[in-house]
C-alpha positions in Angstrom: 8.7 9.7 8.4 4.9 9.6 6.2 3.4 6.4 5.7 0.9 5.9 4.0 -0.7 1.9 4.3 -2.7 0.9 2.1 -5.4 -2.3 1.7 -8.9 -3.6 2.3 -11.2 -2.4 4.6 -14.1 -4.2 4.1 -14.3 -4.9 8.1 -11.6 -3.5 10.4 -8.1 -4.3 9.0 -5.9 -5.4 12.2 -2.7 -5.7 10.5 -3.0 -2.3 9.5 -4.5 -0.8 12.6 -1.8 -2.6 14.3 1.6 -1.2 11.9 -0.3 2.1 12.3 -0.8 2.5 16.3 3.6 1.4 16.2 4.1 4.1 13.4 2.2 6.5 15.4 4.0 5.5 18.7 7.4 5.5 17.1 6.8 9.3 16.2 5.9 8.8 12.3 3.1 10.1 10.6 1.0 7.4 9.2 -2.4 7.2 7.8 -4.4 4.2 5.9 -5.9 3.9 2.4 -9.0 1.8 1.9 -8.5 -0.3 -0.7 -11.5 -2.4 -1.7 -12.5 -2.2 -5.3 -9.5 -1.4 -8.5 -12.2 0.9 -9.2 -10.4 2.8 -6.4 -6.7 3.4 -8.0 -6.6 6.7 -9.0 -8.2 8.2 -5.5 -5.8 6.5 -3.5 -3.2 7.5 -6.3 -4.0 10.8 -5.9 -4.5 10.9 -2.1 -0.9 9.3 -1.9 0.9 11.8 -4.0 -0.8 14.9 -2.3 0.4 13.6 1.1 4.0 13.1 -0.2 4.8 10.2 2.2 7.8 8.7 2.3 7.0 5.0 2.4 3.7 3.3 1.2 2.9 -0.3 2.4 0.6 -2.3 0.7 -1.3 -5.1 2.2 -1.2 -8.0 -0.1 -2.9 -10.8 1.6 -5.0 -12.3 -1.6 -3.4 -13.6 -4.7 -7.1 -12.4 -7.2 -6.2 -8.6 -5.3 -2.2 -8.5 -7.0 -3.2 -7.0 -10.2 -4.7 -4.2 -9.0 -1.9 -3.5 -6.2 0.1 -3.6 -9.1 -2.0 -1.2 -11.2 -1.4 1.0 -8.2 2.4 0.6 -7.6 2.6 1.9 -11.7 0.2 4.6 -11.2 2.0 6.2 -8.4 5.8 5.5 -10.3 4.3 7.1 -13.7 2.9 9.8 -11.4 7.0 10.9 -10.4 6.4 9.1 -6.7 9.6 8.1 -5.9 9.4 7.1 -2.3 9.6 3.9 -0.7 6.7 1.0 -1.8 6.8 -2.0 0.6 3.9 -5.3 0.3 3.2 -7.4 3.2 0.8 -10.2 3.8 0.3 -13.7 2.9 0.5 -13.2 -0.9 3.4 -10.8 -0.8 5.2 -13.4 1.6 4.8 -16.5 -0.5 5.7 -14.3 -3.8 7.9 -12.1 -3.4 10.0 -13.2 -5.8 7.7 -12.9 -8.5 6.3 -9.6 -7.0 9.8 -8.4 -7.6 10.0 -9.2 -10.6 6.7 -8.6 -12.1 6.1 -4.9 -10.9 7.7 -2.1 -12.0 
């Protein structure tokens, strides 16, 4: 399987250097997105559609950052990807419910 994970990297990202080293020992492909400004959306759009992977996680630890994960979740489904999107964090935890709801 193709992962893509996606989120900031303003220092080193554990969480996702940690899901990546499992992916990568479990035999999956996986690579991660820096995601620090919403300047950044349609680069990681783009990177994410030319590597065709079939699951993209998204980091979602801050509630002021779910806008523009959500900006990014409709850019890639307006784009035609229809692969998996996951969110995971503290944010996405507490509201997935309205996460659900709210994003296309």
């Amino acid at each position: 399987m193709r992962v893509v994970l996606v989120g900031p990297q303003l220092e080193e990202n554990l969480a996702l250097g940690y899901l990546k080293a499992s992916l990568d020992r479990a035999g999956h492909s996986c690579s991660i997105e820096a995601f620090n400004t919403a300047a950044k959306v349609p680069r990681i759009a783009r990177a994410i559609l030319r590597g065709r992977p079939d699951l993209v996680g998204f980091s979602l630890v801050a509630q002021r950052r779910y806008p523009e994960f959500q900006r990014l979740a409709e850019t890639l489904r307006r784009a035609g990807f229809s692969g998996h999107l996951t969110a995971g964090g503290h944010f996405a935890s507490l509201r997935a419910e309205e996460i659900l709801r709210d994003t296309s």
